[in-house]
Legacy VTK file of the C-alpha trace (Angstrom):
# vtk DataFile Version 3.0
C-alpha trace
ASCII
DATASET POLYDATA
POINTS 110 float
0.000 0.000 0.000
3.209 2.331 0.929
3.850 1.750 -2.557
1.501 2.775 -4.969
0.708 5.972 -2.235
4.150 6.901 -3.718
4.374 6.436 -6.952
0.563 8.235 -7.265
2.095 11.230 -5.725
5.691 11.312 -7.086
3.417 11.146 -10.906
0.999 13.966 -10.001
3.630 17.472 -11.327
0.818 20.104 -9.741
4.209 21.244 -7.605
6.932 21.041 -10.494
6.563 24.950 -11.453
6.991 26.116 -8.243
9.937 23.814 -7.503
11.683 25.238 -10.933
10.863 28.494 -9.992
12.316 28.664 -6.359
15.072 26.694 -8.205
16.026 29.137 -10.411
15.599 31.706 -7.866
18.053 30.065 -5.641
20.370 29.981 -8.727
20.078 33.931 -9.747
20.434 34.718 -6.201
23.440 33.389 -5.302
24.876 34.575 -8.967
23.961 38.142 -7.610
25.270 37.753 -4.297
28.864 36.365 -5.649
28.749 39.307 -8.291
27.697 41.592 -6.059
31.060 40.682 -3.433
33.683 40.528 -5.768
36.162 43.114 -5.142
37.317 43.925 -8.787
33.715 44.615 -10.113
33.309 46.788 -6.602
36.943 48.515 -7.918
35.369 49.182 -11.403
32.202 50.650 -10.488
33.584 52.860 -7.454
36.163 55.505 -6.435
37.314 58.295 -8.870
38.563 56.393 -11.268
35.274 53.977 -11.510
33.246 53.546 -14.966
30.172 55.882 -13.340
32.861 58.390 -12.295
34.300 58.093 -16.183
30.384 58.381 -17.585
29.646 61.298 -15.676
32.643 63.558 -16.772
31.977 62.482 -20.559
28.262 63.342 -20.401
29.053 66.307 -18.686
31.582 67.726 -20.996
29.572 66.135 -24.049
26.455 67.955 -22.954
28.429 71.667 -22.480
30.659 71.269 -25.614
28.319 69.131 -27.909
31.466 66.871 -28.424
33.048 63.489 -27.536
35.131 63.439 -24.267
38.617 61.893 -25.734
41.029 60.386 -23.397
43.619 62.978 -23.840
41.129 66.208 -23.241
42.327 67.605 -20.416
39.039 67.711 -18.292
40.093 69.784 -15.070
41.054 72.339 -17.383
38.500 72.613 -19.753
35.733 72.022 -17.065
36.865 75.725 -15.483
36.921 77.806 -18.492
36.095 81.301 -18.472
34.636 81.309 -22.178
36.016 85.017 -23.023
37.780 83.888 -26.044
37.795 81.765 -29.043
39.185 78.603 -27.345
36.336 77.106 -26.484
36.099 73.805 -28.039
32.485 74.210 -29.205
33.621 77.027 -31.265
37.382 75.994 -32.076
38.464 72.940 -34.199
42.170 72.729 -32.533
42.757 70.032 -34.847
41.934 72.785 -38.399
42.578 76.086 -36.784
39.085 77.063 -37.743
35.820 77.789 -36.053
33.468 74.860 -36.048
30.721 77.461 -37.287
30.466 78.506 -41.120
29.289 82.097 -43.017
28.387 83.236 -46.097
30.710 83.397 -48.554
29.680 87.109 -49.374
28.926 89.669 -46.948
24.868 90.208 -46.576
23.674 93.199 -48.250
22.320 95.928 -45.989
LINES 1 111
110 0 1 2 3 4 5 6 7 8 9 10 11 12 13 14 15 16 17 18 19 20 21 22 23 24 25 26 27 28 29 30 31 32 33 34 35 36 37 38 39 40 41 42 43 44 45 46 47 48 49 50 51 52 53 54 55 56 57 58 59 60 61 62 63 64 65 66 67 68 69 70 71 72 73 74 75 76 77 78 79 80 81 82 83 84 85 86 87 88 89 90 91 92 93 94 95 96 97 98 99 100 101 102 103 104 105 106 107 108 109
């Protein structure tokens, strides 16, 4: 009798969704949790040097010159500019010696 009481309930699979599904909870969680205390991804996302520290300067100096961040911009410098002269690298192409901005060939008529 011990018997077939088992196999009738070990062949009913009302449960088996749930199982997978704590299952693969189990699984993501503990994926998270080693991810989540390893000390080079903590390294790489922190500190001043960190990839959110890195996004925020190039968004920053994307969004108030309208260009690409570069590695070799010096970004201490150009993020305190006084914006008196033609330097500024919205208006300047350092790499043509000419303004970013074009005119008309010919002077408008008055």
């Amino acid at each position: 009798m011990a018997k077939s009481f088992t196999v009738r309930v070990l062949s009913n699979k009302l449960g088996q969704s749930a199982v997978e599904y704590i299952l693969l909870l189990a699984v993501l969680s503990s994926l998270g949790y080693t991810f989540y205390n390893n000390k080079k991804l903590k390294e790489f996302l922190k500190g001043q040097d960190g990839m959110f520290a890195s996004m925020k300067k190039g968004m920053s100096y994307s969004y108030r010159y309208g260009l690409e961040l570069k590695k070799d911009t010096p970004y201490e410098e150009k993020k305190d500019f006084g914006y008196e002269s033609n330097q500024h690298d919205t208006y300047l192409n350092q790499e043509d010696g000419q303004s970013r901005f074009f005119t008309g060939k010919d002077p408008y008529g008055q």
